[in-house]
N, CA, C and O atoms as a DFTB+ gen file, in Angstrom:
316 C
 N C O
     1  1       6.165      31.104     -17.332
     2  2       5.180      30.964     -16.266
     3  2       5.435      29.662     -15.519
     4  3       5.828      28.636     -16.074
     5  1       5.236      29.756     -14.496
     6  2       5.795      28.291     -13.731
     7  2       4.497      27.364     -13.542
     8  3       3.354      27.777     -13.345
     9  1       4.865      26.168     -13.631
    10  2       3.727      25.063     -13.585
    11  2       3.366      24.644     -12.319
    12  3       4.125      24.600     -11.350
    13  1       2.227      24.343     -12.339
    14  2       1.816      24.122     -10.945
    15  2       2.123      22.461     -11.074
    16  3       2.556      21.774     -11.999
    17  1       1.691      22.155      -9.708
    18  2       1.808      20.990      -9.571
    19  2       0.864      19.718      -9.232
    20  3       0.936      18.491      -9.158
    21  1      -0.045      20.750      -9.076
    22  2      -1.468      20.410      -8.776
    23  2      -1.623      19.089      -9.346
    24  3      -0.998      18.078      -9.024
    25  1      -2.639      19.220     -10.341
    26  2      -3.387      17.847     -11.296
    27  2      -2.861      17.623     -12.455
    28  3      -3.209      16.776     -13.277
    29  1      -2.016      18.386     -12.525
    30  2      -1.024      18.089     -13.758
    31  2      -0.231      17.195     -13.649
    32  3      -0.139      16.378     -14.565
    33  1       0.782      17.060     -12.200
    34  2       1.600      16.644     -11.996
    35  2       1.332      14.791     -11.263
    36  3       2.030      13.777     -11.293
    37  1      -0.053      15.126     -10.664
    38  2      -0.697      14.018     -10.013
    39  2      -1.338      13.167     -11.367
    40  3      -1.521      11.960     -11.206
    41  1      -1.677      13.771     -12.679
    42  2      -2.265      12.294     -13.570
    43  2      -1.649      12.404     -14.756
    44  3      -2.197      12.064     -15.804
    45  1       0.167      13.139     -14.655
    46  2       0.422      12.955     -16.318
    47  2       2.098      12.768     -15.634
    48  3       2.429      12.828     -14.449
    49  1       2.853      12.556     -16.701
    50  2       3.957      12.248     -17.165
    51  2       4.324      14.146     -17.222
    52  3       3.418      14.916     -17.541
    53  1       5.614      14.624     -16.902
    54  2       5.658      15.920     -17.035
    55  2       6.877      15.902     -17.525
    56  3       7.638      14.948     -17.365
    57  1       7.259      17.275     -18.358
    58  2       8.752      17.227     -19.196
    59  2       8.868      18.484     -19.333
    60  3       8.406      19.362     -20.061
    61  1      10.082      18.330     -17.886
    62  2      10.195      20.507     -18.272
    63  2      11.924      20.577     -18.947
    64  3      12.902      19.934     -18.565
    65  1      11.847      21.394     -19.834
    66  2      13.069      22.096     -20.161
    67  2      13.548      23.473     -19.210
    68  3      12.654      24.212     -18.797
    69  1      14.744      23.726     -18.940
    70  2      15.366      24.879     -18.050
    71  2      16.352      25.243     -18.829
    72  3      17.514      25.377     -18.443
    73  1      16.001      25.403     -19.834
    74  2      17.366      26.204     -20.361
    75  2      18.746      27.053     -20.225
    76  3      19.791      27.019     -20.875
    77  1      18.129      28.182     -18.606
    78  2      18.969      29.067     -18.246
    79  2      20.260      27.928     -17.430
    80  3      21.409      28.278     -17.162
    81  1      19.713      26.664     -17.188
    82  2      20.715      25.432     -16.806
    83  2      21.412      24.415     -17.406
    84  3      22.200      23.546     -17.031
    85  1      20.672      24.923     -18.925
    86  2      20.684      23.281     -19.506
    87  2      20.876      22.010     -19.323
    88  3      21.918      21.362     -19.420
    89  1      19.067      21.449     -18.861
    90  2      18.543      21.072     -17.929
    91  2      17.396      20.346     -18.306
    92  3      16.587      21.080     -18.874
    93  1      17.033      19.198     -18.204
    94  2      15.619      18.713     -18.579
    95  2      15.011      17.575     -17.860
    96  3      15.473      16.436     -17.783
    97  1      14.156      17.928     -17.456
    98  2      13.760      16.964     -16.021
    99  2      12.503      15.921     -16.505
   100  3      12.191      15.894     -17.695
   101  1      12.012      15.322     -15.808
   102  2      10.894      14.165     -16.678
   103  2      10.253      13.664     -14.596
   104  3      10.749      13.247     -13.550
   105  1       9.095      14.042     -15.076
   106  2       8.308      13.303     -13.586
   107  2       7.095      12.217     -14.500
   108  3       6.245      12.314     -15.385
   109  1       7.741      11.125     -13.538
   110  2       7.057       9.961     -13.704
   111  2       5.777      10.049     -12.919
   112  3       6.025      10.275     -11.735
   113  1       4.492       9.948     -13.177
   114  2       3.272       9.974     -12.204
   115  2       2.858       8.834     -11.918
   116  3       1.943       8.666     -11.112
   117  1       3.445       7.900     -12.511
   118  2       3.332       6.590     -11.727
   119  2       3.866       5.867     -10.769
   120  3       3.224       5.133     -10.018
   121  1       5.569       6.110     -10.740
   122  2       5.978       5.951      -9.827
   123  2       6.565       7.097      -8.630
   124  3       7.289       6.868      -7.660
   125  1       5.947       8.436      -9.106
   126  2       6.337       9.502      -8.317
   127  2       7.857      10.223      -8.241
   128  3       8.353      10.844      -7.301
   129  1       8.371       9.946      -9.452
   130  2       9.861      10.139      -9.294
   131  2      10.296      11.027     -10.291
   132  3       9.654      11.445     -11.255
   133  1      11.467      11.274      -9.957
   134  2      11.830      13.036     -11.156
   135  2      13.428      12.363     -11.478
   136  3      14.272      12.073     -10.629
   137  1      13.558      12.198     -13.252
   138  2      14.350      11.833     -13.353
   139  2      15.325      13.386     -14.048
   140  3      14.764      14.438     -13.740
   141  1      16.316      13.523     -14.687
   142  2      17.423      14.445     -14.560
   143  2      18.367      14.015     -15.872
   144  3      18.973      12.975     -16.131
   145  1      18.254      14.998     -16.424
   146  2      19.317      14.773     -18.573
   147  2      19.567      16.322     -18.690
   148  3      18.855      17.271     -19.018
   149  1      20.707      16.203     -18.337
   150  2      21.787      17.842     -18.707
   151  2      21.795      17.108     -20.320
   152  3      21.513      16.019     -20.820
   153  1      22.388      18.667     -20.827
   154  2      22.121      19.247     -22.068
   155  2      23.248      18.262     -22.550
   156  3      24.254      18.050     -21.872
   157  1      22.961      17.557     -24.018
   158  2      24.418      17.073     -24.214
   159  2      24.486      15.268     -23.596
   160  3      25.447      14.676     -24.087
   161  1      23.493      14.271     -22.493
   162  2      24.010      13.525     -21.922
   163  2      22.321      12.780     -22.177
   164  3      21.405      13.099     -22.935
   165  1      22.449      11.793     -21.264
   166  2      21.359      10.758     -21.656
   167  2      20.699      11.107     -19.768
   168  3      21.328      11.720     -18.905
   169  1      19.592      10.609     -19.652
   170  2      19.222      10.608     -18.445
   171  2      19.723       9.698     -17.655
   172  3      20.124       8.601     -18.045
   173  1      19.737      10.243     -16.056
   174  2      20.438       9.030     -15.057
   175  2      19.412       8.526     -14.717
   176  3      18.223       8.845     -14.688
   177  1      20.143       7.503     -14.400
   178  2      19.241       6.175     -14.077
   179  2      18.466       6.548     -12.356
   180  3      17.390       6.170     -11.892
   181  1      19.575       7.445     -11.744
   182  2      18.775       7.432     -10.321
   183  2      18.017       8.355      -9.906
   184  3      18.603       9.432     -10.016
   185  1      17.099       8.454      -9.524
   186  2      16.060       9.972      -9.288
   187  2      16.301      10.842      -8.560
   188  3      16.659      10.437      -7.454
   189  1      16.262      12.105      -8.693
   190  2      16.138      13.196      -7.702
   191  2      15.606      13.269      -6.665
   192  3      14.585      12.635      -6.930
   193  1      15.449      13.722      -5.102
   194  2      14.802      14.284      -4.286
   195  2      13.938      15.132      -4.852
   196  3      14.326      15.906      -5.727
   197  1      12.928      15.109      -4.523
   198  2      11.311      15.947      -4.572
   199  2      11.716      17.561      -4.091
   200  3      11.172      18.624      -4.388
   201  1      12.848      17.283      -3.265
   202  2      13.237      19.053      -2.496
   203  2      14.388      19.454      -3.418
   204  3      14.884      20.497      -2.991
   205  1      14.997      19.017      -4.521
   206  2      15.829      19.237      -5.515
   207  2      15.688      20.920      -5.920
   208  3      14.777      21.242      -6.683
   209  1      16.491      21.821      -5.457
   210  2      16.471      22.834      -6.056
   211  2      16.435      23.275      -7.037
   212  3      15.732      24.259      -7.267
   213  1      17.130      22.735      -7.877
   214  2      17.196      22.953      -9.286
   215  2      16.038      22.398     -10.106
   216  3      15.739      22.961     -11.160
   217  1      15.373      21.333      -9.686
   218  2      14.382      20.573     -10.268
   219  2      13.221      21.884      -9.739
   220  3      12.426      22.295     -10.585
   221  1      13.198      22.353      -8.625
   222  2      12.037      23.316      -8.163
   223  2      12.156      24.376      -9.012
   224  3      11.114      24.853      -9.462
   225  1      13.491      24.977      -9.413
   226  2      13.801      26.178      -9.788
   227  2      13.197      26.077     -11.349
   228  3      12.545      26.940     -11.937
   229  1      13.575      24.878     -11.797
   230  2      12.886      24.227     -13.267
   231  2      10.974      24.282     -13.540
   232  3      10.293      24.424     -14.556
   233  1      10.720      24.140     -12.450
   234  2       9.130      23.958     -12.394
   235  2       8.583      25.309     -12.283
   236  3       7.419      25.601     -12.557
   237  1       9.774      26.382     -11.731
   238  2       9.204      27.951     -11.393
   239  2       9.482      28.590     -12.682
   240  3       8.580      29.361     -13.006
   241  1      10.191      28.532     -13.296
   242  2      11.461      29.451     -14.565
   243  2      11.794      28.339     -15.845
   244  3      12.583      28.793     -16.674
   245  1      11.449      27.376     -16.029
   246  2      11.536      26.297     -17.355
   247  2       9.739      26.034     -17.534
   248  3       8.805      26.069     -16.732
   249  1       9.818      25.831     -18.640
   250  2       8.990      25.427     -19.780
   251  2       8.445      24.018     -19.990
   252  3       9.402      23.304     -20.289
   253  1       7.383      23.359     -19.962
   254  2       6.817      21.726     -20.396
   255  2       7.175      21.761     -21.377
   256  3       7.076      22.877     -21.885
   257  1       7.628      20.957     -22.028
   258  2       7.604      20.523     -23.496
   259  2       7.398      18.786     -23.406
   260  3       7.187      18.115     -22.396
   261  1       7.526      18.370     -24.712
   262  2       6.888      17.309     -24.891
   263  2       7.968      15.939     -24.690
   264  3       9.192      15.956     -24.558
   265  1       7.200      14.992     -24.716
   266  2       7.954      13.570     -24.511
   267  2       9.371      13.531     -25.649
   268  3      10.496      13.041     -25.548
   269  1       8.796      14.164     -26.538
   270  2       9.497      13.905     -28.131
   271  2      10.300      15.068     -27.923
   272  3      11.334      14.614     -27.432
   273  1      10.366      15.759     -27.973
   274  2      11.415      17.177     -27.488
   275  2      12.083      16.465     -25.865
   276  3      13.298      16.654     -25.807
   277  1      11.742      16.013     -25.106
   278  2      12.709      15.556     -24.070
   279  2      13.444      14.507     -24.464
   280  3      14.641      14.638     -24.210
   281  1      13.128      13.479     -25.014
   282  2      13.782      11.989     -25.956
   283  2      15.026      12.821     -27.050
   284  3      16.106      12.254     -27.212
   285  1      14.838      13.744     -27.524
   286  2      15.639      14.097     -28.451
   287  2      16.927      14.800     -27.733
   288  3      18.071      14.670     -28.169
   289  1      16.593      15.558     -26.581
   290  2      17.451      16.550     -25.735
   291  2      17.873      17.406     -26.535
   292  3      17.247      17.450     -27.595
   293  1      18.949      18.310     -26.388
   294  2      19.785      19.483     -26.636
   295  2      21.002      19.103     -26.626
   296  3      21.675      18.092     -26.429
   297  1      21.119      20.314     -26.922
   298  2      23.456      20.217     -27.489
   299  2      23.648      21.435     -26.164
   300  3      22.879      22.342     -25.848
   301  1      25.065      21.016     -25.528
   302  2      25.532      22.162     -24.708
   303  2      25.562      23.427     -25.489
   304  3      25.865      23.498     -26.680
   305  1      25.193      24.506     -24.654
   306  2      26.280      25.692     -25.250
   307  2      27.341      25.738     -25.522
   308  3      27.989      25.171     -24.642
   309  1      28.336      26.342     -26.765
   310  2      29.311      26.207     -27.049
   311  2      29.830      27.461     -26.158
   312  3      29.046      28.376     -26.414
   313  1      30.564      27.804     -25.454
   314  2      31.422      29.483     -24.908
   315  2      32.628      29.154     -25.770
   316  3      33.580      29.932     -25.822
């Protein structure tokens, strides 16, 4: 189910997983910014655009999970 963005997004810290990308995004509500940690890597230091497709596509089709499940991340898929 996709998250709104409403009052969720305006008074909390948000942490979506996208799996079908392996993909995990983190919005800061304090300073308004969406940071970005592929599967496998540490987060970058520089923030996304707000019009980020993939970050939108994450908020429509990925999952919240928690601070502690985003801090830990994921392993790539192996093919």
């Amino acid at each position: 189910m996709a998250l709104s963005k409403g009052k969720l997004f305006l008074e909390n810290d948000v942490f979506i997983d996208y799996s079908f990308e392996e993909v995990m995004y983190r919005w800061d509500h304090n300073s308004k910014k969406i940071y970005v940690k592929f599967y496998g890597n540490a987060e970058t230091s520089k923030p996304v655009p707000h019009d980020n497709r993939l970050f939108n596509d994450a908020i429509l089709y990925g999952e919240q999970i928690s601070l502690e499940q985003y801090e830990i991340g994921k392993a790539r898929a192996r093919l």
